[in-house]
C-alpha positions in Angstrom: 0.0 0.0 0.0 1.1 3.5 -1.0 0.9 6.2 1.9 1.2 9.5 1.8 3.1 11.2 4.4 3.3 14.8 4.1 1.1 14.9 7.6 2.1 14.2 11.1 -0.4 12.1 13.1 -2.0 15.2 14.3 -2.9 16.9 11.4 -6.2 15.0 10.9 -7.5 15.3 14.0 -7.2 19.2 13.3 -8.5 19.2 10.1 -11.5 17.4 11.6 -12.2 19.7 14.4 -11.7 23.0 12.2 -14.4 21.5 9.7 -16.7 21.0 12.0 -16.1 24.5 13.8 -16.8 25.8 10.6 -19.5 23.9 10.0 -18.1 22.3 6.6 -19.0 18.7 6.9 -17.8 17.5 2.7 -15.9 13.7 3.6 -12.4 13.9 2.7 -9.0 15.1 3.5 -6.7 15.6 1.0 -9.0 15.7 -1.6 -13.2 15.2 -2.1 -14.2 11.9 -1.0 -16.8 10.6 -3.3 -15.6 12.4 -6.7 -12.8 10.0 -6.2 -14.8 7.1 -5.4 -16.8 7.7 -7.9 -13.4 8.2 -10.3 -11.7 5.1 -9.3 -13.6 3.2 -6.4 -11.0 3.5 -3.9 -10.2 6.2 -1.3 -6.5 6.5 -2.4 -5.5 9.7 -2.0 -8.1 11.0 -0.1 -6.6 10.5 3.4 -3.4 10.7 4.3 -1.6 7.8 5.9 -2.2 7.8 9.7 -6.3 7.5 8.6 -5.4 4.7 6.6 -2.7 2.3 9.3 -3.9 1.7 12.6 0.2 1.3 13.4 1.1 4.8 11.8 -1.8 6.5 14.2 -0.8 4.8 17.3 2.8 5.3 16.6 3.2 1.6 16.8 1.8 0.8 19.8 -1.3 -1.0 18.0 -1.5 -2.8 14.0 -3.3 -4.8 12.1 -2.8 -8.5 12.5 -2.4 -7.4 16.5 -5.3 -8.2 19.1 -6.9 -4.4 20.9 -7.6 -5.8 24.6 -7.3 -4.2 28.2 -3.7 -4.3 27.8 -3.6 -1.7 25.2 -7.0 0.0 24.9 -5.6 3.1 25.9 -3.9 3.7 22.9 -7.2 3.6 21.4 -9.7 5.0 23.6 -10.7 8.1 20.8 -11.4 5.4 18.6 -14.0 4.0 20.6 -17.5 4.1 21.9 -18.0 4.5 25.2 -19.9 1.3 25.5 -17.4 -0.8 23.5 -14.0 0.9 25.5 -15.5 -0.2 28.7 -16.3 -3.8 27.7 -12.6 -4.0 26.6 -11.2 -2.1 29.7 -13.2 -4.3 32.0 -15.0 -7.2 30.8 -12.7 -8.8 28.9 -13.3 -8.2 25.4 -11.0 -8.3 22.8 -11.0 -7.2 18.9 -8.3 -8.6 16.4 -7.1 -5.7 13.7 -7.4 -5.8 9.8 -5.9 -3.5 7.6 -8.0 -0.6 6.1 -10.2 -1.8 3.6 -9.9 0.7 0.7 -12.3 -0.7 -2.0 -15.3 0.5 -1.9 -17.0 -2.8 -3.7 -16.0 -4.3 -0.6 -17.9 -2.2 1.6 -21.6 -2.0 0.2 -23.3 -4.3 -2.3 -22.2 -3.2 -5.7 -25.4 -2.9 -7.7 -26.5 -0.5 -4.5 -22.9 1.6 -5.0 -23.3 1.7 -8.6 -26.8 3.1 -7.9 -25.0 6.0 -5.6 -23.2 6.6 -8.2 -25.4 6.6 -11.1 -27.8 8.6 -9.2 -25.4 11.0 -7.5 -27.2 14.6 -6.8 -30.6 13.9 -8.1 -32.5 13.7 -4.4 -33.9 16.7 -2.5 -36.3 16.6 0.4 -39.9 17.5 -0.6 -42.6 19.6 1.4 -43.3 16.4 3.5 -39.5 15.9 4.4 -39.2 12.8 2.7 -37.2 12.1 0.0 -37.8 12.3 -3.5 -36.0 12.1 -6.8 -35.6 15.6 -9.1 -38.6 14.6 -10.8 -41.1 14.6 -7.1 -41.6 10.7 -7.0 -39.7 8.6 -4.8 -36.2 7.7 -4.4 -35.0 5.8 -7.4 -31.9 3.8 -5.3 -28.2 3.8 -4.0 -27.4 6.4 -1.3 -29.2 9.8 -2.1 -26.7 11.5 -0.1 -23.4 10.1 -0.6 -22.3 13.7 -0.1 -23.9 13.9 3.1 -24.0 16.9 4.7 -26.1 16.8 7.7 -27.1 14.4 10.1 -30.7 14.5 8.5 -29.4 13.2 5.4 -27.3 10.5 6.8 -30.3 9.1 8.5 -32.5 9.6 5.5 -30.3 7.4 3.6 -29.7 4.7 6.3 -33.8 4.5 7.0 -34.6 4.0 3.4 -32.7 1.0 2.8 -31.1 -0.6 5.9 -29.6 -4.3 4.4 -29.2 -2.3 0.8 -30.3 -5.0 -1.1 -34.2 -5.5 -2.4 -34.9 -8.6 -1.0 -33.0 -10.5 2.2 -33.9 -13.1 4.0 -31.4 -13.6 7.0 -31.3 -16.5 9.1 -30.6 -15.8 12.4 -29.7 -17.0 16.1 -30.0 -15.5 18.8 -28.2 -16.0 22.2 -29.5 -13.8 25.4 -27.4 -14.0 27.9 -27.1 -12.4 31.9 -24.7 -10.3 33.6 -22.5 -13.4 35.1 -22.8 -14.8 31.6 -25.4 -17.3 31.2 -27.2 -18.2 28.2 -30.9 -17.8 29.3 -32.5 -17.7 26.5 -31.8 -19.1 22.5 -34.0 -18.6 19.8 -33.9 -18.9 16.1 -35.5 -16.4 13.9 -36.2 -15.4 10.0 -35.6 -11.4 9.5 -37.2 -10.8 5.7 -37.3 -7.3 4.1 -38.5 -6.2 0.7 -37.6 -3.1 -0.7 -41.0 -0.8 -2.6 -39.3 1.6 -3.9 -35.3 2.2 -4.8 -35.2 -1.1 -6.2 -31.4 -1.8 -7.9 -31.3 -5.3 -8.2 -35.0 -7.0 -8.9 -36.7 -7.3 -12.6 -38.8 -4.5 -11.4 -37.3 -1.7 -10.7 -37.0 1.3 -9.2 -40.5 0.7 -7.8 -42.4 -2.2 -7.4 -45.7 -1.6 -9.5 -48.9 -0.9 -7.4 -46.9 -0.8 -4.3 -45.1 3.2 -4.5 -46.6 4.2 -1.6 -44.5 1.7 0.4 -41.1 2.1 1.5 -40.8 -1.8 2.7 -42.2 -5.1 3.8 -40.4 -6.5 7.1 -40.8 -9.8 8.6 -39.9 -11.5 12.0 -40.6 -14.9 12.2 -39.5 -17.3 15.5 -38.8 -20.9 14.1 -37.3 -22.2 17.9 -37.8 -23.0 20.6 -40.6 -24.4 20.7 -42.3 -22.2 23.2 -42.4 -19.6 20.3 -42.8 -21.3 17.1 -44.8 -19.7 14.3 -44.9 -16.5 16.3 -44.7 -13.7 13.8 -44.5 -10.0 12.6 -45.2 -7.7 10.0 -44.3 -4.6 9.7 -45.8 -2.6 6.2 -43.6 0.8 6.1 -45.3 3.4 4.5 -43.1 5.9 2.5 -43.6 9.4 4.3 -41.7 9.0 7.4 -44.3 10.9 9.6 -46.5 7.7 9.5 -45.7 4.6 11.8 -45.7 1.3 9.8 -48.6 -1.0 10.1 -48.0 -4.3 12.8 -49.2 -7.3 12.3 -48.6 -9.9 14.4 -50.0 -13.9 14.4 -50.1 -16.1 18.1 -49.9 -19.5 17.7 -51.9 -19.3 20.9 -54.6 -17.5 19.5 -54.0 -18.8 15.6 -55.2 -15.2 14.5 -53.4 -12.2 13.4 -53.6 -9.3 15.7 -52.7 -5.6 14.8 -50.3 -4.4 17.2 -49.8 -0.7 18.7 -47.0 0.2 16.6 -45.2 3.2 18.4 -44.7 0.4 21.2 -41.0 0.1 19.6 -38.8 0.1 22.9 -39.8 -3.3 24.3 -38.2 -6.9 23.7 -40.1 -9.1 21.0 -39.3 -11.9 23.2 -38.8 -12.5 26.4 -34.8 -11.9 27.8 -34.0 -10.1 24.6 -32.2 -6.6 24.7 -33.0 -6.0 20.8 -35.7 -3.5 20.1 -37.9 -3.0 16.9 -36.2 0.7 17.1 -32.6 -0.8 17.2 -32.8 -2.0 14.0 -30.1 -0.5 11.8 -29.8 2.1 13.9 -32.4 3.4 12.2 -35.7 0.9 13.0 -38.1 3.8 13.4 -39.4 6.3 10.5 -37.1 9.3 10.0 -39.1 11.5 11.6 -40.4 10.4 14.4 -36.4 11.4 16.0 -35.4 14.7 15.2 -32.7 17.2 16.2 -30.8 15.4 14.1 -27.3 17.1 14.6 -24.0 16.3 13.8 -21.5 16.5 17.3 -18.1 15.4 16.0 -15.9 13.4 13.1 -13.2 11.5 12.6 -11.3 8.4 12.6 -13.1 5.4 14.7 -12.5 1.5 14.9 -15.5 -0.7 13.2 -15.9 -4.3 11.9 -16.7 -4.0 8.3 -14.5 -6.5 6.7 -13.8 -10.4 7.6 -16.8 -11.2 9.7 -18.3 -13.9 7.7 -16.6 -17.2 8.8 -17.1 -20.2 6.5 -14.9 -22.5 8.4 -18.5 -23.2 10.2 -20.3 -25.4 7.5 -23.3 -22.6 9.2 -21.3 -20.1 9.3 -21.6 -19.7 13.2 -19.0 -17.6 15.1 -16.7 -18.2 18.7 -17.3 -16.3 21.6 -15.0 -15.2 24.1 -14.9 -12.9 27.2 -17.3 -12.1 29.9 -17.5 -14.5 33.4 -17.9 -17.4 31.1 -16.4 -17.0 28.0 -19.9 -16.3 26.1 -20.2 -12.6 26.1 -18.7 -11.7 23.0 -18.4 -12.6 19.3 -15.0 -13.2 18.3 -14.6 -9.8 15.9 -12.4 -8.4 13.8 -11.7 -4.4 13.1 -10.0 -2.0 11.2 -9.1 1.6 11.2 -11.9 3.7 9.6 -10.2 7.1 7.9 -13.5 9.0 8.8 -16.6 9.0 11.0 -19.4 11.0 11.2 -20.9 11.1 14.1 -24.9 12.1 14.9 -27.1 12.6 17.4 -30.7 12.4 17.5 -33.6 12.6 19.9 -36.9 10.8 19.6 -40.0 13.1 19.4 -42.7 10.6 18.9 -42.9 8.4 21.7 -44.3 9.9 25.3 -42.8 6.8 26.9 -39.1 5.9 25.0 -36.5 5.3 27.8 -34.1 7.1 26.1 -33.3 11.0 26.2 -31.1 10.3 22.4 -29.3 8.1 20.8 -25.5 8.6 19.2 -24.7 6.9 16.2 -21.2 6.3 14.5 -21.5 6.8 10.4 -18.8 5.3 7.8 -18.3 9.0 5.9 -17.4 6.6 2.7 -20.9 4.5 2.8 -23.1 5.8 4.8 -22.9 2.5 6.8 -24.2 2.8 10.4 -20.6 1.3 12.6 -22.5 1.4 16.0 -24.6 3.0 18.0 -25.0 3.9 22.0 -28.3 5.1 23.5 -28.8 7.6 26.8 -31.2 7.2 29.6 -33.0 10.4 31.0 -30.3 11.2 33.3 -27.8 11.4 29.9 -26.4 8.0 31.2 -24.9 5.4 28.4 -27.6 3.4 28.4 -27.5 0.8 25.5 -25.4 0.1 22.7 -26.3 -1.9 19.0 -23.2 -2.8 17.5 -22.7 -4.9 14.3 -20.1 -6.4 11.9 -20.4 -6.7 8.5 -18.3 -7.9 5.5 -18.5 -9.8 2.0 -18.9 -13.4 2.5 -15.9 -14.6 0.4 -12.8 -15.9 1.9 -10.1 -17.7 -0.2 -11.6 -20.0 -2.9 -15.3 -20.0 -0.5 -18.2 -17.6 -1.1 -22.0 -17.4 -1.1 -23.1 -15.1 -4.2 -25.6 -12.2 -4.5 -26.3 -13.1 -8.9 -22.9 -12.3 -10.0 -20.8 -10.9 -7.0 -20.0 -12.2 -3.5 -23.0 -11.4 -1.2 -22.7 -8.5 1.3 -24.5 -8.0 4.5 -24.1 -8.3 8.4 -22.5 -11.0 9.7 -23.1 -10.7 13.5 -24.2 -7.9 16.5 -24.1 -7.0 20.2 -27.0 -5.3 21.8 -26.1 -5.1 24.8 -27.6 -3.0 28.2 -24.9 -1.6 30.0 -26.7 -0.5 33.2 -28.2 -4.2 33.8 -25.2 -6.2 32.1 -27.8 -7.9 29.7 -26.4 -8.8 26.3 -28.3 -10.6 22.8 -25.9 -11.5 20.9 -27.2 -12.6 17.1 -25.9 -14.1 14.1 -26.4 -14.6 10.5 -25.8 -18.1 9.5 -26.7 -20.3 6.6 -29.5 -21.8 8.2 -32.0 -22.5 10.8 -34.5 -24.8 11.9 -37.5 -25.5 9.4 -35.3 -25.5 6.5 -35.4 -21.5 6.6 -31.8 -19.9 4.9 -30.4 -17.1 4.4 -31.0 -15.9 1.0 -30.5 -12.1 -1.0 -32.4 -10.6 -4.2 -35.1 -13.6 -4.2 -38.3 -12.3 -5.8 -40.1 -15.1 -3.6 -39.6 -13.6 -0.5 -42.8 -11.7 -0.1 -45.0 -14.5 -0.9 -43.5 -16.9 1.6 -43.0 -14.3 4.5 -44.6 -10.9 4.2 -48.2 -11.5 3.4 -50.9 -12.3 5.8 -51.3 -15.5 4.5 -47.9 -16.0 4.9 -48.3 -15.4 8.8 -50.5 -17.8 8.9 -48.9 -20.4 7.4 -45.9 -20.0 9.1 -48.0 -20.2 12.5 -49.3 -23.7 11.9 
């Protein structure tokens, strides 16, 4: 790798905190980030070489193919969450260190990037705050604001397509463990979405006909233990972002569908988990139902977005370590990320939320949400949602998205800091009832986001 070292490792921190004084929030360093990604597909010569080696920034003390852990975190404490430092510092977490990733195709799906680009500057808010394409209709897909240049925008783009694909079916497990590190709870769960509108992939495309007025179809579906079998929900997103989706839910208990009160989006699915409906990509509620969307600081920060996807599991399940027991925490790799935007926002529509605001961590290259902590009322750390994502190819192995490896999440923690709860999930290859994880398949709606799919599913 080629760096550039006309800076010392000060210099970006500087050139982070002048930007924001001044209220200039264009990604970049040396040069405009996403005319250059949209040049060449890289982020050479965009940041100089401190922001793109973990070893040049730390002067040594930490690099990639090294292990971040209580003996060292120090060194990396600004590159942290608050939530994330403290589980190294004191409950024995540790994260191994990859290189900077600098291709872009690694870090997004690639028909979604080559939407970004494609469609570069042609979205604008409309009178309704939602967001629209130069022509008034809605977005046609990829990022509208690669460019970002407020925290509006940045969570604009993250609520309108959260896996960036049109279709995804995940296949999930979930392990909910308690403060001294039991597993109390396991489950085992389909997540489906279906993109409406901003279609890139699908036949049909940008908007599924008949449906424009949709932003998405979203499915949760418990397929073990037994206890929970067949329990399911459906969420229909509208597309203006003042409206709460509709929820649908089916009982086994009651073998009917219910509709749910759907502004009820701080409380556990399930019983022992920490995950809420609003956690979901940082971003599970409509965009404006939160507000005071600000932006409070940027710059270099430590994320898993490469190497999380382990085939040497013929399911692709992951190690734990850390914790009293050894369970706490996935095994996760990071690497240095040149720039991070961070935002701030504060839920408006919910008389009850238990959280004052919640702080998310944005890749200033993708958009992609790295991790997020949530406050209490008393401005305590509260919660935190923290994921890992990568393209699932290693070496000769891959699973496939048409024509290119498939990219997604590979694993999260959302863990409660104040009671020491943690759910830790998983995307594997497959669960019980034959369910697997599958991307772009047309058939998804059908088999998971209808009523009649409910249904089915229940019995």
């Amino acid at each position: 790798m080629h760096f550039i070292r006309r800076f010392d490792g000060l210099h970006s921190r500087r050139h982070f905190l002048a930007t924001l004084s001044r209220g200039a929030i264009a990604a970049g360093v040396l040069a405009p980030l996403w005319p250059a990604i949209a040049r060449a597909g890289d982020t050479h010569g965009v940041y100089p070489d401190e922001l793109l080696s973990l070893d040049m920034y730390t002067r040594g003390k930490v690099a990639a193919g090294g292990t971040i852990s209580a003996d060292n975190v120090e060194h990396v404490r600004d590159l942290l969450d608050d939530i994330k430092y403290e589980q190294i510092a004191t409950m024995g977490r540790r994260l191994q260190v990859a290189p900077t990733t600098t291709d872009i195709m690694q870090l997004s799906p690639r028909d979604y990037i080559e939407a970004t680009v494609r469609n570069q500057g042609r979205a604008r808010f409309n009178d309704r705050g939602n967001v629209v394409n130069d022509d008034g209709k809605p977005w046609i897909g990829g990022n509208p604001f690669p460019e970002a240049r407020s925290g509006l925008e940045l969570f604009a783009a993250l609520t309108l397509s959260w896996g960036r694909h049109d279709a995804s079916l995940y296949a999930i497990k979930e392990y909910d463990l308690s403060r001294e590190g039991d597993v109390q709870y396991e489950y085992e769960t389909v997540w489906a979405e279906l993109a409406a509108v901003a279609r890139v992939t699908l036949d049909e495309r940008p908007y599924w006909s008949g449906h424009e007025d949709k932003l998405r179809y979203q499915c949760v579906v418990f397929t073990s233990p037994e206890d929970v079998t067949g329990t399911s929900y459906l969420n229909i997103w509208p597309y203006d972002q003042h409206e709460f989706p509709e929820l649908l839910g089916y009982l086994p208990d009651f073998k009917r569908i219910r509709v749910f009160p759907t502004n009820q989006r701080f409380e556990p699915l399930v019983p022992g988990s920490t995950l809420y409906l609003s956690d979901a990509w940082a971003a599970g509620d409509p965009l404006h139902t939160w507000g005071n969307y600000r932006i409070i600081d940027r710059g270099p920060f430590l994320a898993a977005v490469s190497n999380g996807w382990n085939p040497q599991h013929p399911n692709w399940e992951h190690a734990t370590h850390g914790g009293p027991k050894g369970t706490t925490f996935w095994d996760t790799t990071v690497e240095l990320i040149p720039e991070a935007i961070v935002v701030e926002a504060e839920p408006l529509s919910f008389k009850r939320a238990p959280v004052s605001k919640k702080r998310v961590w944005f890749d200033a290259r993708t958009g992609l949400p790295l991790a997020m902590n949530t406050y209490d009322h008393k401005g305590e750390v509260y919660r935190s949602f923290d994921g890992a994502f990568s393209v699932y190819q290693s070496g000769d192995q891959s699973f496939m998205d048409g024509t290119s490896p498939y990219w997604s999440w590979s694993h999260v923690h959302a863990f409660d800091i104040q009671t020491g709860r943690m759910s830790r999930l998983e995307q594997v290859k497959e669960i019980s009832g034959g369910h697997r994880t599958a991307v772009n398949d047309e058939s998804i709606y059908q088999r998971y986001l209808t009523r009649n799919a409910l249904r089915r599913l229940g019995y």
